[in-house]
C-alpha positions in Angstrom: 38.5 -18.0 11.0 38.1 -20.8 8.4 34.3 -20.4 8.5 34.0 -16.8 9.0 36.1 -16.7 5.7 33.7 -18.9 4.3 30.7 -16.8 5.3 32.2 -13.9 4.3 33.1 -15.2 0.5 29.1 -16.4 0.0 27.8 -13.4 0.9 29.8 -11.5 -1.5 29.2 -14.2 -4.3 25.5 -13.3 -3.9 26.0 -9.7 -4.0 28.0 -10.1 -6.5 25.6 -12.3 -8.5 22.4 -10.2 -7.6 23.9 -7.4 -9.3 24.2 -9.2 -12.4 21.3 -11.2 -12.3 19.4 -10.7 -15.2 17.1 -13.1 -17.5 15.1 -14.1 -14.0 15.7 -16.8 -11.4 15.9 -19.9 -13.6 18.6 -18.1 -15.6 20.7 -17.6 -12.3 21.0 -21.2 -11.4 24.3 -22.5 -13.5 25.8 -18.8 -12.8 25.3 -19.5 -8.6 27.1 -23.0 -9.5 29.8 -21.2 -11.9 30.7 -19.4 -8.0 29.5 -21.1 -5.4 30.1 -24.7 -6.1 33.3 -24.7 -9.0 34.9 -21.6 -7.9 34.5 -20.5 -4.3 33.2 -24.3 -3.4 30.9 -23.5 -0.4 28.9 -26.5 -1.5 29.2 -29.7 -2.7 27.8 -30.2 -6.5 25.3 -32.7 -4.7 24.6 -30.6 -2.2 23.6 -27.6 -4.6 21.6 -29.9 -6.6 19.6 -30.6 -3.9 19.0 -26.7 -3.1 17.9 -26.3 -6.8 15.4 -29.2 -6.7 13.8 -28.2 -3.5 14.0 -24.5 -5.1 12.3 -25.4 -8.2 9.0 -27.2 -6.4 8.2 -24.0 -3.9 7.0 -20.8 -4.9 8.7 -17.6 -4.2 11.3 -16.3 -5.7 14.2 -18.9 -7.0 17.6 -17.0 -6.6 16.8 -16.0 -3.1 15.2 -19.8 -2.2 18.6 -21.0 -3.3 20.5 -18.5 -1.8 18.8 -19.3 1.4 19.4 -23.1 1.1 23.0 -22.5 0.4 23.4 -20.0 3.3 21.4 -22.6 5.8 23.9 -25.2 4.9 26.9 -23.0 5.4 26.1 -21.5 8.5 22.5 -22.4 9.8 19.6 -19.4 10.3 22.5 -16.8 10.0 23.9 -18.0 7.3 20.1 -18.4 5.6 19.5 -14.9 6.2 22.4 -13.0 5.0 22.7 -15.2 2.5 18.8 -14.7 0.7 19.4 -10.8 1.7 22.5 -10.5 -0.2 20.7 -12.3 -3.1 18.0 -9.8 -3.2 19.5 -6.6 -2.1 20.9 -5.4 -5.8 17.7 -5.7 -7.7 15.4 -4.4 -4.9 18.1 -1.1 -4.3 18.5 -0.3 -7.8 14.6 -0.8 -8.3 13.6 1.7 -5.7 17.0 3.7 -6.6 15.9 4.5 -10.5 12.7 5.1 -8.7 13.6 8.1 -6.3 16.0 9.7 -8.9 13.8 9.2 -12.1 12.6 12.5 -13.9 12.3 13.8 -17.7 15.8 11.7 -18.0 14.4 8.5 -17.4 13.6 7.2 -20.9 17.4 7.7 -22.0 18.6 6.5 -18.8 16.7 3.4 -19.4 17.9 3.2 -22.9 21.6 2.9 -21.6 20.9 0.6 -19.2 19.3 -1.6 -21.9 22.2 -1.7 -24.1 24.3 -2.8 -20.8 21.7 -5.8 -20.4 22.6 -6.7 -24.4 25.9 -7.8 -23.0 25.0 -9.4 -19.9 22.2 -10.9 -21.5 25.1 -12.3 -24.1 27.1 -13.3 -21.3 24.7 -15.0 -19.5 23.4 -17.2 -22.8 26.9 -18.6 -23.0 26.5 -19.7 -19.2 23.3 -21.3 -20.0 24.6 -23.0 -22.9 27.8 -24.6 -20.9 25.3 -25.4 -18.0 23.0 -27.5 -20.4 26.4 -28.8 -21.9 27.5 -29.9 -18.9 24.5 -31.7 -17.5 25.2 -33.8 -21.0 28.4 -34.5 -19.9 27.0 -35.9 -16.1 25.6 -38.6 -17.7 26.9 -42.4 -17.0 27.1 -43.8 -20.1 25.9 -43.3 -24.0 22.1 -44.2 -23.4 21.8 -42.1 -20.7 23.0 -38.9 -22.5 20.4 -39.8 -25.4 17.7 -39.8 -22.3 19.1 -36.4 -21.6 19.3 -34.8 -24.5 15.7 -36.2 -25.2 14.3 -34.6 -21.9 16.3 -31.6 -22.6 14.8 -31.0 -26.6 11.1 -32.2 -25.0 11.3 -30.1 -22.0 12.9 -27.0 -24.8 9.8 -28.3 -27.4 6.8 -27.4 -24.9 8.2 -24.7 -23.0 10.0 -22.7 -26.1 7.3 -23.5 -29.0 6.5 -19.5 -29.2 9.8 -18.4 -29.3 11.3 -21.0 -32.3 8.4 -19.6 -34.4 9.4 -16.0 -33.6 12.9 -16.3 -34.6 11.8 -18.2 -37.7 9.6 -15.1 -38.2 6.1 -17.5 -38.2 3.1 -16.3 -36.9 1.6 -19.6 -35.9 0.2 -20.4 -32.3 1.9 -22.8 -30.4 0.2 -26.1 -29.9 1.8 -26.3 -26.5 4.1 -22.9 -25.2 4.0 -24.2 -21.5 5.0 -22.2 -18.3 8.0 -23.4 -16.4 5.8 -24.3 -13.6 3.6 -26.4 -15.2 6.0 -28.7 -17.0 7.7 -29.0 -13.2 4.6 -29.7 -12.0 3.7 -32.5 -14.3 7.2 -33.8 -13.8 6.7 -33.8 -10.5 3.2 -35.3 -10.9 4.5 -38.6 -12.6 7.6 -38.6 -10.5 5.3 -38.8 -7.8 2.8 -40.9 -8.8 5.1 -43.4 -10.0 6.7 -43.9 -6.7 10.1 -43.0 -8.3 9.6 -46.0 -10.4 9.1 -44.5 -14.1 10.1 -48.4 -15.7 6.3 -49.7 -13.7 4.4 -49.5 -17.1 1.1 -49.8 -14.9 1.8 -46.3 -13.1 4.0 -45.1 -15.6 2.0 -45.2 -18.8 -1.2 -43.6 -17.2 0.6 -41.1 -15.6 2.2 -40.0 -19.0 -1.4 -39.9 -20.6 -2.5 -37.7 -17.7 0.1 -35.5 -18.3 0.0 -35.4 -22.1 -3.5 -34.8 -22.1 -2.9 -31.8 -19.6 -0.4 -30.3 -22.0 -3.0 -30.3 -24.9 -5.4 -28.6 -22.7 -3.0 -26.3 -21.1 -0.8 -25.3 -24.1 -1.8 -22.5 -25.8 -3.7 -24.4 -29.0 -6.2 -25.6 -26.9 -6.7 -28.9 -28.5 -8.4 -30.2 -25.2 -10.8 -27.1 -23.6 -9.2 -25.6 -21.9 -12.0 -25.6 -19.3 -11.1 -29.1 -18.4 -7.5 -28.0 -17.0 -8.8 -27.4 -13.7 -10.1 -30.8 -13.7 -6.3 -32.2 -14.8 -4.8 -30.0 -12.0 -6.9 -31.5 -9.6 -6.2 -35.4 -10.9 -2.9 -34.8 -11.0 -2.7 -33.5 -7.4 -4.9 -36.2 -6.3 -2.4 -38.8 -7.9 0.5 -37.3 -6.9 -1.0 -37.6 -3.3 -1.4 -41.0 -3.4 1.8 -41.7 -4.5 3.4 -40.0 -2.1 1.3 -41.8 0.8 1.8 -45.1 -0.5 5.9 -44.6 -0.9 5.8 -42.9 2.8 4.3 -46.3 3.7 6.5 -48.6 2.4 9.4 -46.7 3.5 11.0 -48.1 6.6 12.7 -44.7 7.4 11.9 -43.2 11.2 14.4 -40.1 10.8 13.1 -37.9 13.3 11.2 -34.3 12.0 13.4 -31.5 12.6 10.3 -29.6 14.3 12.4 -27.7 17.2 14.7 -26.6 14.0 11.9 -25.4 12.0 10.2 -23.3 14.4 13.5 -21.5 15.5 13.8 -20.7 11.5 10.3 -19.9 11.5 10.7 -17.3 14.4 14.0 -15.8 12.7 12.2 -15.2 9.8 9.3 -13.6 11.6 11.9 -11.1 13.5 13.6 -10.4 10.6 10.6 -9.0 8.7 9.2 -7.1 11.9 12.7 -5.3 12.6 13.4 -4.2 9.4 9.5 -3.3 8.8 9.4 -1.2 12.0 10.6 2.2 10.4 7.6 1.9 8.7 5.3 0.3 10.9 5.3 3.1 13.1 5.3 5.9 10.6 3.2 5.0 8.3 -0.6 3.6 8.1 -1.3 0.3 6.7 1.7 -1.2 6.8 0.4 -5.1 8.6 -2.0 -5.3 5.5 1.2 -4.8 3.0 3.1 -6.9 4.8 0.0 -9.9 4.9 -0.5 -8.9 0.9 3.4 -9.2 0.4 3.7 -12.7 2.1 0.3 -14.4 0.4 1.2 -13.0 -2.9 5.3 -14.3 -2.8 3.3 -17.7 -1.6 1.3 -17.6 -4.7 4.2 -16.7 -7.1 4.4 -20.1 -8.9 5.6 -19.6 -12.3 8.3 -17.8 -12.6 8.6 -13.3 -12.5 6.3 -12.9 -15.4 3.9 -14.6 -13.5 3.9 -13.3 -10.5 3.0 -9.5 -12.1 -0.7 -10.9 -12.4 -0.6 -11.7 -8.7 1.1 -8.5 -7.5 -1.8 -7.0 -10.1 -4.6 -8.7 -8.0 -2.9 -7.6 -4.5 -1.9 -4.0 -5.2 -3.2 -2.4 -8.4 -6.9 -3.8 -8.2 -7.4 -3.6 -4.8 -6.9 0.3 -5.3 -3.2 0.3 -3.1 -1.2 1.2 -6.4 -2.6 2.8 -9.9 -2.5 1.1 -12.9 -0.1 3.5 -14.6 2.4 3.6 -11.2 2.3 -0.2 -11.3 2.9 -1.2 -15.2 4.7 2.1 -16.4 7.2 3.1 -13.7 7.8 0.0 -11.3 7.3 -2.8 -13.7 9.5 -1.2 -16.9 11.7 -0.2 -14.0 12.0 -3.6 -12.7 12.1 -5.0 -16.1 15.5 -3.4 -17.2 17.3 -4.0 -13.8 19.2 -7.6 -12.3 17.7 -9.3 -9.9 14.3 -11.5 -8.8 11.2 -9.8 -9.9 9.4 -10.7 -6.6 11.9 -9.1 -4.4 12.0 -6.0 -7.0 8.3 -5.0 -7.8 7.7 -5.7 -4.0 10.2 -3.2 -3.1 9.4 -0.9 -5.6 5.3 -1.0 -4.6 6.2 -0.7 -0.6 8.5 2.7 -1.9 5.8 3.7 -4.4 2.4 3.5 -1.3 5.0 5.6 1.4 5.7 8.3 -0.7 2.1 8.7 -2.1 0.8 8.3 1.4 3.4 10.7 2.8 5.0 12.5 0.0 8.2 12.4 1.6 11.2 9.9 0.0 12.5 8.8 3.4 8.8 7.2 4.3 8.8 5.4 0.6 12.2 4.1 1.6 10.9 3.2 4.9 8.0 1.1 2.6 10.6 0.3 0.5 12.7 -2.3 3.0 9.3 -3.5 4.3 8.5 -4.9 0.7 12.2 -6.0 0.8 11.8 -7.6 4.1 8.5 -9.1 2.9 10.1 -10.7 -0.3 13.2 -12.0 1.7 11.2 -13.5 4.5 8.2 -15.5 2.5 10.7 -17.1 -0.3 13.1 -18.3 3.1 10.1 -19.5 5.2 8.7 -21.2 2.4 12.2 -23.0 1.4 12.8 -23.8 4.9 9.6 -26.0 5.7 10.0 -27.9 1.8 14.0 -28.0 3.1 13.1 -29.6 6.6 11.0 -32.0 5.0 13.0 -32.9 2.7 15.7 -33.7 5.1 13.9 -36.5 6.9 12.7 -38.0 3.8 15.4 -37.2 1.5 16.8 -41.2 1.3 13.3 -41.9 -0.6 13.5 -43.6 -3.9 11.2 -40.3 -5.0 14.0 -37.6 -4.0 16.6 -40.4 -5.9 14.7 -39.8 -9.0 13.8 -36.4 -8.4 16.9 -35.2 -8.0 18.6 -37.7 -11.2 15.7 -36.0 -13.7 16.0 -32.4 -12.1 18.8 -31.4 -14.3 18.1 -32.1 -17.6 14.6 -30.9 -17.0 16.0 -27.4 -15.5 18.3 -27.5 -18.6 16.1 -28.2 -21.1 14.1 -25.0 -19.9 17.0 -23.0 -19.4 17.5 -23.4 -23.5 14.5 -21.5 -24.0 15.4 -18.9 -20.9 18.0 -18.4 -23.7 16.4 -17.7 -26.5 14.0 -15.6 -24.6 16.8 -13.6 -23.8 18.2 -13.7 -27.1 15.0 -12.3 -28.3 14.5 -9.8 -25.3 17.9 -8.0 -26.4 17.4 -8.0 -29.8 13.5 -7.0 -29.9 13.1 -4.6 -27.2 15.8 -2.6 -27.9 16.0 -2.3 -32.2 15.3 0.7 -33.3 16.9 3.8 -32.7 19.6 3.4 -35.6 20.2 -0.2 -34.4 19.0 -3.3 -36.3 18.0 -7.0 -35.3 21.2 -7.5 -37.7 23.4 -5.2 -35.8 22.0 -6.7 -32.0 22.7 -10.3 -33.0 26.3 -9.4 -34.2 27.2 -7.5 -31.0 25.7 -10.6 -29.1 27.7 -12.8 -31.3 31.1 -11.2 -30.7 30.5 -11.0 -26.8 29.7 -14.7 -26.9 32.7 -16.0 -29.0 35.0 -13.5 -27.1 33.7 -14.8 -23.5 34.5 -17.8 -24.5 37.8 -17.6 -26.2 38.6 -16.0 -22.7 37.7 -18.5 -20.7 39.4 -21.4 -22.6 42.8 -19.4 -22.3 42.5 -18.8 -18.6 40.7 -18.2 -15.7 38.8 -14.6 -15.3 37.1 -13.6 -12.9 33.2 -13.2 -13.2 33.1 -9.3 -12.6 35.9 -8.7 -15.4 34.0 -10.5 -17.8 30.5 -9.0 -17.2 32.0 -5.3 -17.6 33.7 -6.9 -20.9 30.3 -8.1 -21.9 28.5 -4.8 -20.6 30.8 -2.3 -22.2 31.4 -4.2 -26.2 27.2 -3.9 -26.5 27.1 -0.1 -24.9 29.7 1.1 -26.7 29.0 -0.4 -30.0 25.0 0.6 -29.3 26.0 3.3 -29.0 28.2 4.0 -31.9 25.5 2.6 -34.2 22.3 4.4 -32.7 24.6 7.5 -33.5 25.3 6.8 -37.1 
């Protein structure tokens, strides 16, 4: 009973959290502590940790990677599977919902909806802000807080450079404005290389050149040409390689591989995708190719949702599966305005968009629809579970030690510009209309300070405090845009 009541309380969390999950995957990751680990505890703090690091090195698509992880833990390949469906459900339903029922309403409809977001944008910029404040807080002792804060502002610097100069009203290119995945990756890279040792100057210090020198050719300046950043990808890789070979070496660990484990998640994986694919698979022509499309693009989606538009670009739009317009004007400004993981939502929304345009009937799109879901599910969980197995037989490494010390203050550090990008998502994509930057910031204001006053006086509950959020920014949009 115990641990059906504990099933039955994560998969609700993630529902729960899927339909409020907006500002993408990264943004997600103190709000799935907030319920899972401090509130509802299904996991240890260490134990999440360790789901968000393994997360953060794979591609796919974050919330569901974690969701997976969490739901493994709890209650093995079940567990995994109900919990990375609940994750992705909201965003992939309401994507292909807004889809079917769209029509000459759909501009105002998508202007209400964005005045919702306001507010759970605001909401979720004062969870961000505790979660960086918090990972302050986790330090030892004074030195290591300034070694935080450091990695936080430095990690903020390269990955929120464009963003400080728009909100100071500059128009100066960034000398850096790096991608979440490629500060990870050269984190990663001298974590790696280092052999979990940063204080061996003799690793350390090239490794830190390397990486600084991949920045200047990578950011958006161009200081170094940018041609040479393959050649910086590759060293890095090579390095990190070594490293890894080298520490696997000298570590007297024989923990068995979990091979028999990994297959049977493997398998589950596979059947989950076929079953719920099979509406469409025999209705529909085409379907195997979307469904090898969906996993190798999710396997390429390094980089976060914005990124992973330019692969679902290559797959679907210039192979000639989805037009241009379809793809950008209806799925992705669709997708855009909604909760939930990119991946999962413009994969959904293509499968719905190819079975009605191949069929012209609504139930074949939705029949699409849940194989691009299934797809989107599946890859992010297979591709979890091998890092996760992995991990588990080497996870006593000095490497994962480090890893998993750095991870946080790394994560928060890009979370601060996740943010401001939100901050700046609310204010400039939806002024106009009667409402001013002025007006947006106040309304975000109030819904901040009020959240929080809330929260110090007593416990609410996360639902009560997102309508709160939700309806202070869509009334007073509202009222303003009238005026």
């Amino acid at each position: 009973m115990i641990r059906n009541n504990k099933f039955i309380s994560m998969i609700t969390t993630m529902l729960k959290i899927g339909f409020i999950g907006f500002g993408g995957g990264t943004a997600l990751i103190p709000v799935i502590e907030e319920e899972i680990v401090e509130k509802n505890k299904v996991v240890t703090e260490e134990q999440y940790n360790n789901e968000v690091m393994i997360a953060s090195i794979t591609p796919g698509a974050l919330p569901v990677e974690i969701a997976s992880g969490i739901g493994y833990q709890t209650d093995g390949n079940r567990g995994m599977m109900a919990a990375a469906s609940a994750m992705a459900f909201p965003g992939a339903f309401l994507t292909v919902l807004f889809l079917v029922i769209f029509s000459s309403a759909a501009d105002s409809i998508k202007t209400q909806i964005s005045y919702l977001a306001v507010g759970i944008s605001a909401y979720i910029i004062l969870t961000l802000i505790k979660y960086c404040t918090g990972t302050l807080q986790q330090a030892k002792d004074k030195s290591e807080t300034i070694l935080y804060f450091i990695i936080m502002m430095g990690v903020f610097l390269l990955s929120g450079e464009q963003n400080i100069y728009r909100i100071l009203g500059l128009s100066i290119t960034p000398i850096f404005g790096i991608s979440t995945i490629q500060i990870l990756g050269a984190a990663f890279f001298v974590i790696l290389f280092t052999k979990g040792v940063p204080r061996d100057k003799k690793r350390a210090i090239p490794a830190l050149c390397i990486a600084l020198l991949y920045f200047l050719c990578a950011g958006e300046a161009h200081i170094i040409p940018q041609a040479l950043q393959p050649f910086f990808v590759i060293l890095m890789m090579v390095l990190s390689v070594i490293g890894v070979v080298q520490t696997l070496m000298e570590s007297p660990q024989k923990r068995a591989f979990a091979g028999k484990a990994l297959v049977i998640s493997l398998v589950c994986w596979a059947l989950f995708t076929v079953i719920l694919s099979f509406p469409a698979i025999i209705s529909l022509p085409g379907v195997a190719r979307y469904i090898g499309d969906g996993f190798i693009s999710s396997v390429l989606s390094f980089g976060g949702g914005d990124a992973y538009l330019s692969v679902a670009q290559g797959m679907f739009v210039d192979s000639g599966m989805i037009g241009y317009h379809d793809f950008y004007q209806n799925i992705v400004s669709i997708a855009n305005a909604l909760p939930g993981s990119i991946l999962c939502k413009i994969l959904s929304g293509c499968g719905y968009v190819m079975g009605y345009q191949q069929s012209g009937s609504v139930v074949q799109g939705l029949f699409m629809a849940i194989c691009g879901f299934a797809c989107s599910v599946a890859a992010s969980g297979s591709i979890v579970i091998v890092v996760r197995i992995i991990y588990d037989k080497y996870e006593n490494l000095r490497i994962f030690a480090v890893v998993k010390h750095f991870i946080r203050p790394i994560i928060s550090g890009l979370l601060l510009n996740v943010a401001l990008s939100l901050y700046l998502s609310g204010i400039l994509e939806v002024a106009g209309g009667g409402l001013t930057m002025t007006i947006l910031s106040i309304l975000t204001l109030i819904v901040i300070a009020l959240i929080f006053a809330i929260e110090q006086k007593k416990d609410v509950h996360l639902l009560w405090k997102i309508l709160l959020a939700a309806a202070i920014t869509f009334v007073g949009c509202n009222l303003f845009a009238g005026m």
